[in-house]
N, CA, C and O atoms as a GROMACS GRO file, in nm:
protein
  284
    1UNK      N    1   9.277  -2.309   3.563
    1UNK     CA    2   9.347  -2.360   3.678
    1UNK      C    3   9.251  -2.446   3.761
    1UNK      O    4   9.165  -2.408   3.840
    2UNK      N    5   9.283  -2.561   3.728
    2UNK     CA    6   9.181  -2.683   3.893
    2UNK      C    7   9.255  -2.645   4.010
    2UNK      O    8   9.377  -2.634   4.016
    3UNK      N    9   9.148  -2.620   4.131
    3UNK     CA   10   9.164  -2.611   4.228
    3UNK      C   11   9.123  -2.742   4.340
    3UNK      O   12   9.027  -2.817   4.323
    4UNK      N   13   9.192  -2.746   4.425
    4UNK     CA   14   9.162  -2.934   4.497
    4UNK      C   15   9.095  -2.877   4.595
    4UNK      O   16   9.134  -2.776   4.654
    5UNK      N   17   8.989  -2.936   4.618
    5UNK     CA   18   8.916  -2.930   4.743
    5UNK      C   19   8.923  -3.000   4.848
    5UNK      O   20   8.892  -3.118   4.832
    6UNK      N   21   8.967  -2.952   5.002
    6UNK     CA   22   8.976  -3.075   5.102
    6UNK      C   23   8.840  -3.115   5.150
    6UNK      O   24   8.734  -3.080   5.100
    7UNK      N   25   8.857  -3.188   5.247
    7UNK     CA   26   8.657  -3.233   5.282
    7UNK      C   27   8.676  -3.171   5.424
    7UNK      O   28   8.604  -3.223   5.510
    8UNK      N   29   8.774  -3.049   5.476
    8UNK     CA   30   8.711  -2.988   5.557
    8UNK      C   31   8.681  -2.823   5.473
    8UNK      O   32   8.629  -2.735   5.541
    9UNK      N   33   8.709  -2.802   5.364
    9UNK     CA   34   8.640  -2.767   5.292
    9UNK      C   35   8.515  -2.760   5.264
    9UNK      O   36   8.434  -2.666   5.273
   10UNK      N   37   8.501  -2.907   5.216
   10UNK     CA   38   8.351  -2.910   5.198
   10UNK      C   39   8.228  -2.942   5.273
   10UNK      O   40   8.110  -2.959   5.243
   11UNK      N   41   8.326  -2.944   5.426
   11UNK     CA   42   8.212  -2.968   5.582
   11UNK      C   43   8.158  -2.794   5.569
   11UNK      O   44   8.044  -2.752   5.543
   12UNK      N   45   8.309  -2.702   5.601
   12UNK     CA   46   8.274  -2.594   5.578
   12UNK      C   47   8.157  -2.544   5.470
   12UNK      O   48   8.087  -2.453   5.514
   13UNK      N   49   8.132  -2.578   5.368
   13UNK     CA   50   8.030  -2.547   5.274
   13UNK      C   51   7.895  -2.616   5.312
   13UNK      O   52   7.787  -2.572   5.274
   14UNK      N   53   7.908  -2.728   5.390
   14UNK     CA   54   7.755  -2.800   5.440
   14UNK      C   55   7.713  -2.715   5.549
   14UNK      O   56   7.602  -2.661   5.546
   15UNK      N   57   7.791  -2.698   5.642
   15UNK     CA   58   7.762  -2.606   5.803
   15UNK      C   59   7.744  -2.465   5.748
   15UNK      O   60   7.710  -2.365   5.812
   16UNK      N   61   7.779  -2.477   5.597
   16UNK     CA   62   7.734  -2.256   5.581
   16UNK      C   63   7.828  -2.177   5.630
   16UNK      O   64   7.798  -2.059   5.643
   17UNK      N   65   7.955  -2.219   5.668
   17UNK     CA   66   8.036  -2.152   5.710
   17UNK      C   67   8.161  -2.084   5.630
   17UNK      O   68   8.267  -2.035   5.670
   18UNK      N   69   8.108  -2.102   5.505
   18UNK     CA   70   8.243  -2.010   5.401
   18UNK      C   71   8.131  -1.917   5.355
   18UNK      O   72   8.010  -1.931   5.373
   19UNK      N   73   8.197  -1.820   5.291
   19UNK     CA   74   8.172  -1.702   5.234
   19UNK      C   75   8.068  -1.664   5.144
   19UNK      O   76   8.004  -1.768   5.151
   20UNK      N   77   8.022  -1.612   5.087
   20UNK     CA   78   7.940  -1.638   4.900
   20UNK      C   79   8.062  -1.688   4.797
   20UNK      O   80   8.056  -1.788   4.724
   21UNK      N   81   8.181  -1.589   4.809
   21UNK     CA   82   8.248  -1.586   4.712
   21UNK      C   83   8.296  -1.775   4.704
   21UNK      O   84   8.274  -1.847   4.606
   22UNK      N   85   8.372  -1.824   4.856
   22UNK     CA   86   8.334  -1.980   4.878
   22UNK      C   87   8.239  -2.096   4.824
   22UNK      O   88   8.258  -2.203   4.766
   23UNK      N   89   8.132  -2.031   4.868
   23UNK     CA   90   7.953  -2.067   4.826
   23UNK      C   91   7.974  -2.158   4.662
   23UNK      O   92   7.984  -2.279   4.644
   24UNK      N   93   7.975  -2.026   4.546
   24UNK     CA   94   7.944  -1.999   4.440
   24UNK      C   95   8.078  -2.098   4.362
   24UNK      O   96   8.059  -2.172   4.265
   25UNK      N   97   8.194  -2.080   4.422
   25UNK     CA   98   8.337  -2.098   4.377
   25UNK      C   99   8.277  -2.263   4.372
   25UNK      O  100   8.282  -2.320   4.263
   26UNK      N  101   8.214  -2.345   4.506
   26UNK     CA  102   8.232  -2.442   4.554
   26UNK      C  103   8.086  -2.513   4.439
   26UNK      O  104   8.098  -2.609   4.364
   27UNK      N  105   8.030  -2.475   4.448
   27UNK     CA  106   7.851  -2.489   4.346
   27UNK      C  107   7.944  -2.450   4.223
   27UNK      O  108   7.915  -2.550   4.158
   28UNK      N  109   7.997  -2.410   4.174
   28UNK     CA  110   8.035  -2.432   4.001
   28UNK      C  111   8.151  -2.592   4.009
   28UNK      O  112   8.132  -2.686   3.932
   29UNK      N  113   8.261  -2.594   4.113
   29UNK     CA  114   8.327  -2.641   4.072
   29UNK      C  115   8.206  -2.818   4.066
   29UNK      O  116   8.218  -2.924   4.004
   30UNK      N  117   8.117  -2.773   4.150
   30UNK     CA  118   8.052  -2.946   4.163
   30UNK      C  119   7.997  -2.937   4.024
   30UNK      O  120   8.038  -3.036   3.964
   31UNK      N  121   7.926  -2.867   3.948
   31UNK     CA  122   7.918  -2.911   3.818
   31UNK      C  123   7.993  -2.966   3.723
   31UNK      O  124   7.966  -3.036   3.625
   32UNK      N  125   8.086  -2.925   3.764
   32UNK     CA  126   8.245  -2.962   3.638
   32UNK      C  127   8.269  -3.110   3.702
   32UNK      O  128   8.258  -3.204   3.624
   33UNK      N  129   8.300  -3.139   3.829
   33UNK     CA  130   8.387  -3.212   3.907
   33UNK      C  131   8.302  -3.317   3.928
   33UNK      O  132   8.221  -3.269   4.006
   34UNK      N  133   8.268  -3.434   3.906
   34UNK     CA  134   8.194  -3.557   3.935
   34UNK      C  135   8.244  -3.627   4.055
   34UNK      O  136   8.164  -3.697   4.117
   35UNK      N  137   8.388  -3.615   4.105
   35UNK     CA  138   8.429  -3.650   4.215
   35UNK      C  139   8.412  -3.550   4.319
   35UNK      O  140   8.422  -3.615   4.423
   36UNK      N  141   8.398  -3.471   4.340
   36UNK     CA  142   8.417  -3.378   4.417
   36UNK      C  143   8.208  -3.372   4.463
   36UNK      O  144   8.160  -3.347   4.574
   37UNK      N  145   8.149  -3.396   4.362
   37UNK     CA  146   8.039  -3.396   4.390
   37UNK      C  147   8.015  -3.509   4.444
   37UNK      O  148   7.941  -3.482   4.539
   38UNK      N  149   8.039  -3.657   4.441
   38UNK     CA  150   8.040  -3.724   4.538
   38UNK      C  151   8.130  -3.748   4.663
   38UNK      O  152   8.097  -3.805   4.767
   39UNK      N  153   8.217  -3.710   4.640
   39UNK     CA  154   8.230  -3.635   4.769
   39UNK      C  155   8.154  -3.582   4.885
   39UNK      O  156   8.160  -3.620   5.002
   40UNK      N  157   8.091  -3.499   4.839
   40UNK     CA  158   7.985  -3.378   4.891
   40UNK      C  159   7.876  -3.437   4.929
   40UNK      O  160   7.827  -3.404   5.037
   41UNK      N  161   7.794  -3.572   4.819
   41UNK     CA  162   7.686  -3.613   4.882
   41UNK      C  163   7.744  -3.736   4.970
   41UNK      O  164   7.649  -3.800   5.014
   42UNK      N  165   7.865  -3.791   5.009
   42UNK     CA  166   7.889  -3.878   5.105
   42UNK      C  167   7.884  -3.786   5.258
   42UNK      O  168   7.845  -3.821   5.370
   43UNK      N  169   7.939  -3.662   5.214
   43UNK     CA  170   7.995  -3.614   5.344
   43UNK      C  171   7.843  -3.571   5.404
   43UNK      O  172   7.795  -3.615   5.508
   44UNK      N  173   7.781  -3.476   5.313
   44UNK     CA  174   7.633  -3.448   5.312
   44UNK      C  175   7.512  -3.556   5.393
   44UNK      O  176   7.422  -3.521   5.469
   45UNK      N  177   7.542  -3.672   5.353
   45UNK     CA  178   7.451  -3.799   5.413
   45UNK      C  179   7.508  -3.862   5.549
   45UNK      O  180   7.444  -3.937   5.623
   46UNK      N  181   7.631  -3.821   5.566
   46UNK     CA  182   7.717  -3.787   5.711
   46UNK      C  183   7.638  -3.679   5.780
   46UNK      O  184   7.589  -3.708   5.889
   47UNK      N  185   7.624  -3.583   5.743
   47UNK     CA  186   7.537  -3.508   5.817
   47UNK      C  187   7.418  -3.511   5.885
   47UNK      O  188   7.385  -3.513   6.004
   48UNK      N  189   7.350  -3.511   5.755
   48UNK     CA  190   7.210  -3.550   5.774
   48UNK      C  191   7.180  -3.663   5.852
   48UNK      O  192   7.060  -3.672   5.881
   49UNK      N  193   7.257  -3.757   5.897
   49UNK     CA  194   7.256  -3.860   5.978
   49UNK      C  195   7.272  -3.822   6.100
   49UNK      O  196   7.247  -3.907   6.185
   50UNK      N  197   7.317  -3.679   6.147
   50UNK     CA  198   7.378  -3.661   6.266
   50UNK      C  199   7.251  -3.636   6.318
   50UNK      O  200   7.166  -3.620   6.231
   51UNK      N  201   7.205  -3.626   6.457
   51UNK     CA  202   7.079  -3.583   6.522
   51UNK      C  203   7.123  -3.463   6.527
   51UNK      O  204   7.236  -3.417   6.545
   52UNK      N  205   6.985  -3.396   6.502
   52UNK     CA  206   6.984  -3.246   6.569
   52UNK      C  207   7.038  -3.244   6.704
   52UNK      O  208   7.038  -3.359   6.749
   53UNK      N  209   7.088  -3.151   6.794
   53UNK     CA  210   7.090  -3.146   6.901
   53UNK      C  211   7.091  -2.980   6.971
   53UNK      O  212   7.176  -2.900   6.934
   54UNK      N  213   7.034  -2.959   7.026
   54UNK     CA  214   7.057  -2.758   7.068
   54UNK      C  215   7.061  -2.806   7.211
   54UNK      O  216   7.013  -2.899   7.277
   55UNK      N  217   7.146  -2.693   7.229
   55UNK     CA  218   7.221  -2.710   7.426
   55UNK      C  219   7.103  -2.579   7.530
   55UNK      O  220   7.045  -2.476   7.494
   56UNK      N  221   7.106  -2.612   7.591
   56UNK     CA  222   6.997  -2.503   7.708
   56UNK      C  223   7.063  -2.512   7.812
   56UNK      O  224   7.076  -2.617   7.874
   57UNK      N  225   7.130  -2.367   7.856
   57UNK     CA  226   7.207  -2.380   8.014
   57UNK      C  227   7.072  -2.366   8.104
   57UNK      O  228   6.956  -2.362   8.063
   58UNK      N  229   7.106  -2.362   8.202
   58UNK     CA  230   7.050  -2.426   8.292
   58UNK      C  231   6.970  -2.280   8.330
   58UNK      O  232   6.993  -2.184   8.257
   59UNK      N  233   6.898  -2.269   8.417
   59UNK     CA  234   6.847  -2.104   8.400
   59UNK      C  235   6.946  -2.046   8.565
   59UNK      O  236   6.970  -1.929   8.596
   60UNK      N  237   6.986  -2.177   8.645
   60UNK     CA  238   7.096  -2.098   8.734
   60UNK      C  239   7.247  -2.062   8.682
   60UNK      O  240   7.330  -1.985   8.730
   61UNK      N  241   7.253  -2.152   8.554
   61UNK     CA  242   7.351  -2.083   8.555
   61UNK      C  243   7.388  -1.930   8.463
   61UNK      O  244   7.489  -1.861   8.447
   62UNK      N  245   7.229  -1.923   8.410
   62UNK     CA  246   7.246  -1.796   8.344
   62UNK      C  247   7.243  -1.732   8.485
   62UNK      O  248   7.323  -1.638   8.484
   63UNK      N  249   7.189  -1.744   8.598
   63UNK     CA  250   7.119  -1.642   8.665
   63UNK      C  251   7.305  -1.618   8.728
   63UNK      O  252   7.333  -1.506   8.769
   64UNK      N  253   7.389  -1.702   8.728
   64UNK     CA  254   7.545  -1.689   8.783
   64UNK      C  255   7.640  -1.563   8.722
   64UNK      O  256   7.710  -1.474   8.771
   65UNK      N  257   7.603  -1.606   8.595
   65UNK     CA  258   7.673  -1.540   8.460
   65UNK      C  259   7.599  -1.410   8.485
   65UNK      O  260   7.664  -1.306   8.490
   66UNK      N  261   7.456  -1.411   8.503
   66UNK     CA  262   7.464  -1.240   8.527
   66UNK      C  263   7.474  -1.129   8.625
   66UNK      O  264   7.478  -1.006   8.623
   67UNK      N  265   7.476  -1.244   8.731
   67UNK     CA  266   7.495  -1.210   8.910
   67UNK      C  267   7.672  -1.158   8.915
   67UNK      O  268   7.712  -1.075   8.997
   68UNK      N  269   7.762  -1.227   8.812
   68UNK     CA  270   7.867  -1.206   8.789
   68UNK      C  271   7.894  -1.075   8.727
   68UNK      O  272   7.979  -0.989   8.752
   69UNK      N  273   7.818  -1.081   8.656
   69UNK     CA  274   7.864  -0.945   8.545
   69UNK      C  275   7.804  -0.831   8.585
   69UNK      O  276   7.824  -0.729   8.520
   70UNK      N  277   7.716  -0.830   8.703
   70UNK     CA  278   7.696  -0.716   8.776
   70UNK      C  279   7.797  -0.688   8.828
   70UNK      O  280   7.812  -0.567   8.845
   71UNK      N  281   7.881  -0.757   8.864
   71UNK     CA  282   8.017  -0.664   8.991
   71UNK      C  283   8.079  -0.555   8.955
   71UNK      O  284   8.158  -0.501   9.032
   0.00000   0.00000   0.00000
């Protein structure tokens, strides 16, 4: 049975966000599938293009969030 893969599918498999059973399912079908594997390295080089970015609240507003959660 072929199974179709969407490409939020296969964002899900770049970000690490499916399963093993996902993982493994998704890594065999790219051996078989020549489209599906380019696919993967277009969406993949989409990525890798993106800048890193990590967020830092502010340290008042942690100090809010826990001035809050004392009440």
């Amino acid at each position: 049975m072929t199974h179709t893969y969407t490409d939020q599918q296969i964002i899900r498999f770049i970000y690490s966000e499916c399963d093993l059973f996902e993982k493994l399912e998704m890594e065999f079908a790219m051996e078989d599938d020549s489209t599906l594997l380019e696919t993967y390295h277009e969406l993949k080089e989409g990525f890798d293009a993106l800048p890193r970015v990590t967020f830092s609240p502010r340290k008042s507003s942690i100090d809010a969030i826990l001035a809050y959660s004392c009440r």
